[in-house]
C-alpha atoms as one frame of an Amber mdcrd trajectory, in Angstrom:
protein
   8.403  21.711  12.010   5.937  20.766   9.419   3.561  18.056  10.810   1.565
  16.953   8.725  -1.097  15.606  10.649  -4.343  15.504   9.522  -7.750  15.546
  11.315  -9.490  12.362  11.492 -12.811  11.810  10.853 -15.179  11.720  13.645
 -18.311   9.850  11.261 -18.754   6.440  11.620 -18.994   6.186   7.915 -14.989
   7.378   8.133 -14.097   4.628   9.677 -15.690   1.644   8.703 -14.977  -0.510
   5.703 -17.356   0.518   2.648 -18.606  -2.749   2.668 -20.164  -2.335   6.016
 -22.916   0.412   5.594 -26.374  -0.491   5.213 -27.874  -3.830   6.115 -28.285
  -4.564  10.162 -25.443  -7.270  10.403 -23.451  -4.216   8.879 -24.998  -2.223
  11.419 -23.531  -4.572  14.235 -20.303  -4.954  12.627 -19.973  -0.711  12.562
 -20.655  -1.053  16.232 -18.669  -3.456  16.981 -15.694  -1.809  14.901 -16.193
   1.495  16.736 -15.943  -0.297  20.321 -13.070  -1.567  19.472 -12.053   1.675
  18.121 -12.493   3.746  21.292 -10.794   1.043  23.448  -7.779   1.357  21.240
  -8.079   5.141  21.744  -8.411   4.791  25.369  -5.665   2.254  25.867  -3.207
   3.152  23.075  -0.776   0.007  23.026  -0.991  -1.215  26.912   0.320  -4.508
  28.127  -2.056  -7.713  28.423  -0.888  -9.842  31.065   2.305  -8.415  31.611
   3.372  -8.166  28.391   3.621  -5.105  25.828   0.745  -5.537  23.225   1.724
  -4.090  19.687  -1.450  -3.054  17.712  -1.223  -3.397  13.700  -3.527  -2.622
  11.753  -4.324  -2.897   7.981  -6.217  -3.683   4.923  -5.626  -5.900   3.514
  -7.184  -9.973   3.849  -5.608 -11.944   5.751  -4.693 -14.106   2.873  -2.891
 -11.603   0.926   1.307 -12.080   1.000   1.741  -9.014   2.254  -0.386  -9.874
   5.686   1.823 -13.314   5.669   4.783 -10.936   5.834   3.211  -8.939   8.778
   2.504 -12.876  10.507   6.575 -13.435  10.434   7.086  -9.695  11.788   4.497
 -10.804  14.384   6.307 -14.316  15.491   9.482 -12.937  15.210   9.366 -10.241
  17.641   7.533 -12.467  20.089  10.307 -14.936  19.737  12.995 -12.058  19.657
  11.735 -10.586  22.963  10.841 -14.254  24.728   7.082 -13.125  24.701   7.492
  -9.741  26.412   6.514  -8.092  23.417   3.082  -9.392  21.402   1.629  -8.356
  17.953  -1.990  -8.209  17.451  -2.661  -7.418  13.803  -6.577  -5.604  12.754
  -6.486  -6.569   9.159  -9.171  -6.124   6.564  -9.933  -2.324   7.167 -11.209
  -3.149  10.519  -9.885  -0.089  11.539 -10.113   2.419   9.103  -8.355   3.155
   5.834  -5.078   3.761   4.845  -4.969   7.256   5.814  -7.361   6.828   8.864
  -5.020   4.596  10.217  -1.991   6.849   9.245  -3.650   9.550  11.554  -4.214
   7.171  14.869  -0.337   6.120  14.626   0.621  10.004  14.892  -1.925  10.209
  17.926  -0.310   7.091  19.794  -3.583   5.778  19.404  -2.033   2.278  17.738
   1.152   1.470  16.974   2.064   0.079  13.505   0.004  -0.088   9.929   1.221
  -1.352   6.531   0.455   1.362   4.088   1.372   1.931   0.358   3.888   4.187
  -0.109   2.022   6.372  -2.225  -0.723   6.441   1.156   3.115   7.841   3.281
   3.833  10.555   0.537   0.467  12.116   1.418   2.037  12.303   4.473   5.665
  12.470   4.057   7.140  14.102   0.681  10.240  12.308   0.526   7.660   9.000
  -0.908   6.330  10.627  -3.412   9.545   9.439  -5.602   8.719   6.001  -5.341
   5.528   6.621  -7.545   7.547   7.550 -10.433   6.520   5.461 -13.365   9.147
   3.328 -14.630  11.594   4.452 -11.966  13.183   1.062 -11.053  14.919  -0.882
 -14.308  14.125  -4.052 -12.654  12.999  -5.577  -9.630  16.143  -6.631  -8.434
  17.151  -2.870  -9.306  13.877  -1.750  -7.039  15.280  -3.655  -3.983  18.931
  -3.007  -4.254  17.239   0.936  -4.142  14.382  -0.088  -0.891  17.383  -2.206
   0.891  19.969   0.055   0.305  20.936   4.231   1.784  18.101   5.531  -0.593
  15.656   3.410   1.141  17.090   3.832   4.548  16.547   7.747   4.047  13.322
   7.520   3.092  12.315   5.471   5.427  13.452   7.839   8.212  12.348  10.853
   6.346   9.082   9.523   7.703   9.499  10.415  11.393   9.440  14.222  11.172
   5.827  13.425  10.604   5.794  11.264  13.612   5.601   8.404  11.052   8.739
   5.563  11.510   9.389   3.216   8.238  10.422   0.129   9.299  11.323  -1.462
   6.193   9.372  -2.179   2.655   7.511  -4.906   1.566   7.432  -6.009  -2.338
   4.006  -4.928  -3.810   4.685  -5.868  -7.090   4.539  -3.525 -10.352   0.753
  -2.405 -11.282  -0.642  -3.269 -14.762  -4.138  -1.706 -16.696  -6.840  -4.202
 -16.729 -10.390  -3.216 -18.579 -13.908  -4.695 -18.665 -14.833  -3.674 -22.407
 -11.248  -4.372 -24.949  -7.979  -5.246 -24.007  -5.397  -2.237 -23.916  -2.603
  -3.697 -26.209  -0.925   0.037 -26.810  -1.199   3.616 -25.017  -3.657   4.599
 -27.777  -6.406   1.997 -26.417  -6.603   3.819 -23.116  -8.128   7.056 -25.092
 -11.661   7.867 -23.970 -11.294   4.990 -20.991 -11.995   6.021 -17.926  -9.512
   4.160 -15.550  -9.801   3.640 -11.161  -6.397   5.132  -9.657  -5.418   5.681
  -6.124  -6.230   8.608  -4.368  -2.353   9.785  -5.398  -1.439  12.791  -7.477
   1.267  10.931  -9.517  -1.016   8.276 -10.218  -3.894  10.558 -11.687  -1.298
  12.812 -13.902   0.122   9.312 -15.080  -2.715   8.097 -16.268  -4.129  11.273
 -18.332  -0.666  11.619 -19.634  -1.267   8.496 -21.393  -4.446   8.904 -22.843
  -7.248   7.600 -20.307  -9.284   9.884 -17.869  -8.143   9.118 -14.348 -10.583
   8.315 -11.436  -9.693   8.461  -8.284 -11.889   6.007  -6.584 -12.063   4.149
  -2.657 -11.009   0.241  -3.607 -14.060  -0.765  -1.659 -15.833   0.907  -4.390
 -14.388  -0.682  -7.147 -16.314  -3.757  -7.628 -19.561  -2.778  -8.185 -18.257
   0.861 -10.238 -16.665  -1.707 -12.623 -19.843  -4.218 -12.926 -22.147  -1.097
 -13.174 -19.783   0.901 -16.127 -18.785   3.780 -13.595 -15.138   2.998 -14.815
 -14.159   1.079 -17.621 -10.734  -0.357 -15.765  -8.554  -0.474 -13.156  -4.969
  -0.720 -12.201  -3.140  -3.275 -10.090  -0.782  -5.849  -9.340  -1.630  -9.700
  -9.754  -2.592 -10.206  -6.461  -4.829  -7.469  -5.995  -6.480  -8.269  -9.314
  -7.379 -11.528  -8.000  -8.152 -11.449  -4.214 -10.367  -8.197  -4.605 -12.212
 -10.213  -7.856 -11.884  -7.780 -10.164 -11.049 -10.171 -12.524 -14.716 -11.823
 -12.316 -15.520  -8.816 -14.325 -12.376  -7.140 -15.977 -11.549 -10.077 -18.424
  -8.076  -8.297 -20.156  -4.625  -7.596 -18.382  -1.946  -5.794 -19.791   0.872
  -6.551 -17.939   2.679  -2.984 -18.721   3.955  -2.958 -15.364   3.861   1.018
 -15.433   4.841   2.159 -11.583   5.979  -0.910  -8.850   5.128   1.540  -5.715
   6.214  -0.677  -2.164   4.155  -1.233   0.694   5.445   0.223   3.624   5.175
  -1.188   7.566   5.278   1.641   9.474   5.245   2.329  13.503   4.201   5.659
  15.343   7.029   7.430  16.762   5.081   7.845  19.355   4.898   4.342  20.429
   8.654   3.972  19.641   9.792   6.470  22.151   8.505   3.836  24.252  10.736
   1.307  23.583  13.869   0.434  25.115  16.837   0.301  22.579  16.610  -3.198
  22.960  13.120  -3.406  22.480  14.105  -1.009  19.229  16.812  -3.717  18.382
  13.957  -6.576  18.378  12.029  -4.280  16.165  14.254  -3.355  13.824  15.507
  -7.115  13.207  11.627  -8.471  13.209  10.836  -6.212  10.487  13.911  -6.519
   8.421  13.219 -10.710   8.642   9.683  -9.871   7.739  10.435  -8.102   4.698
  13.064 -11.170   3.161  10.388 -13.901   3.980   7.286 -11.666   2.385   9.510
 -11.211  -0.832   8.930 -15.079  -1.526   5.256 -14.778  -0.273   5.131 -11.803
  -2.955   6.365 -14.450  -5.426   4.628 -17.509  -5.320   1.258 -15.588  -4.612
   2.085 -13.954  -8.212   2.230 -17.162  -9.841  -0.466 -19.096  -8.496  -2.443
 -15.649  -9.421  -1.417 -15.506 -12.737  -2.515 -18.945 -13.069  -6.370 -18.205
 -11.762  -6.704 -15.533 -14.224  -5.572 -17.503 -16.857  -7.922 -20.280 -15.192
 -10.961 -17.748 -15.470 -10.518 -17.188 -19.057  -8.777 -13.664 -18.587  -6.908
 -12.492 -21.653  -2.892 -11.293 -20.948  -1.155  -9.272 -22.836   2.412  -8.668
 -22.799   3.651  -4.897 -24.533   6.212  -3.215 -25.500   6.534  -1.390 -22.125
   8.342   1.274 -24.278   5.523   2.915 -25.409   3.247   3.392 -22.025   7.181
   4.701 -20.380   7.345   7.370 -23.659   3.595   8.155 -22.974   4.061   8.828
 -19.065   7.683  10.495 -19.564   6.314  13.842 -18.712   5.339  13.021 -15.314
   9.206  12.509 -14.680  10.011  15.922 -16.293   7.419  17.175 -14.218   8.634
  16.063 -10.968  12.320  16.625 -11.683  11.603  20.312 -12.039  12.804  20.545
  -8.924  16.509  20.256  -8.228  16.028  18.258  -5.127  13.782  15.938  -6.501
  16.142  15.116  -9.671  18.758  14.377  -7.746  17.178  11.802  -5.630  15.903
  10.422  -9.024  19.235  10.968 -10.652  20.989   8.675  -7.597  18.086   6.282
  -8.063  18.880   5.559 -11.786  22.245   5.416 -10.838  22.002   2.568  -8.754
């Protein structure tokens, strides 16, 4: 079997939010995150009081709709199990990145993470689908995919890598938004260099359309966008406005070019532990979760939308057309192989 389990790192500069290095408070929070650390390594996921402690961890803010999703997961199961069963969520990086996170799941060292789905397929191949750009027709298209067989698969796909999907949360559909000129048409993006995720589909999207992709940590973004490392970024609503990106990037085109899910995961590991009523609770928690965060996902988009119009950020609406034509080879690309059309193939035909 083909684990893919990578190494983790053993710096303290791997595990600590970017924002953390330098200064002496930072200093004491790196400590303070690393203690924390090595008693979740020691301890795993062991019961406080009598109960069964569930570590999740994340990182995201704790205002951001998809950490309100994780909160209903979190009551849920308590109230499912009649308190035998608690959820302690580590958001905000506290614990390490995506991937770092990823890593302590397949260890048993915590239990559950919400990850992007283009974070899993670094992991797990079968995700690597969802990045497709202009895969879903619609987002009621996307979820009657996510909710549906399809979904379910993929989902499970996950645990031959020791990596359970519980169910997906809506992460919206990511847009371009610049510092210097608004990106009204494909063409603009020539000569721009443009952040992306640390995911292959995302970089070959991007160059396929005209800009230069960067691949670049999201703690760095900030200050690589004030200082004219990058001249843009890409993102959903959300994002754009909780990381304040939009303090400096002043033009979003809303060309809605990939809508990649987030993904709550747990450690198969950990749920070899449960009972199959335990599982049950689980199972149900997370499925709850994922209907309440959808209308988290939604109002969070437009009170967003109206802070960036607030802030004097320009939108643009295109003709989506043109950035799918632009990006088309990325799909001929990754249908090349027979497996991997037909899963888009049954997509499309949904």
């Amino acid at each position: 079997m083909d684990i893919r389990l990578f190494k983790t790192s053993s710096k303290l500069e791997g595990i600590l939010p970017e924002r953390a290095h330098g200064s002496a408070t930072a200093r004491a929070f790196g400590l303070q995150a690393l203690n924390l650390l090595l008693v979740l390594l020691l301890s795993g996921c062991a019961g406080i009081g009598g109960k069964k402690a569930v570590y999740l961890a994340h990182t995201l803010p704790v205002h951001h709709p998809v950490h309100q999703g994780m909160e209903v997961f979190a009551e849920r199961l308590e109230e499912m199990s009649d308190g035998t069963m608690t959820v302690r969520i580590f958001p905000d990086g506290q614990l390490g990145t995506e991937r770092e996170v990823l890593e302590l799941l397949q260890i048993g060292s915590i239990a559950m993470t919400k990850v992007s789905a283009a974070t899993m397929a670094n992991f797990a191949p079968e995700y690597e689908v969802l990045g497709v750009p202009y895969l879903f027709r619609s987002q009621e298209h996307m979820f009657k995919v996510l909710e549906g067989p399809t979904g379910e698969s993929i989902l499970e796909a996950g645990s031959e890598y020791l990596l359970k999907g519980l169910c997906f949360y809506d992460a919206g559909s990511r847009s371009f938004y610049t510092v210097k000129k608004p990106v009204k048409s494909p063409e603009d993006l020539a000569g721009m260099k443009i952040r992306v995720m640390n995911h292959q589909m995302s970089v070959e999207m991007v160059n396929e359309m005209g800009a230069s992709a960067t691949p670049m940590a999201y703690g760095e973004l900030y200050s690589a966008l004030e200082q004219g490392v990058v001249d843009g970024a890409e993102n959903n609503p959300p994002s754009f406005v909780t990381s304040g990106h939009y303090e400096i990037a002043k033009y979003y085109t809303l060309d809605e070019h990939s809508s990649i899910p987030d993904v709550l995961v747990m450690g198969t590991q950990y749920w070899k532990t449960l009972s199959e009523q335990e599982r049950g609770w689980v199972m149900a928690a997370a499925r709850e979760s994922a209907q309440a965060q959808k209308g988290f996902w939604n109002d969070n988009v437009a009170e967003s939308m109206k802070k960036l119009i607030a802030a004097g950020v320009e939108i643009y609406e295109p003709e989506k057309s043109r950035f799918a034509e632009r990006s088309k080879g990325v799909l001929e690309e990754f249908s090349e192989d027979p497996n991997r059309k037909k899963l888009v193939e049954e997509i499309q035909e949904q």
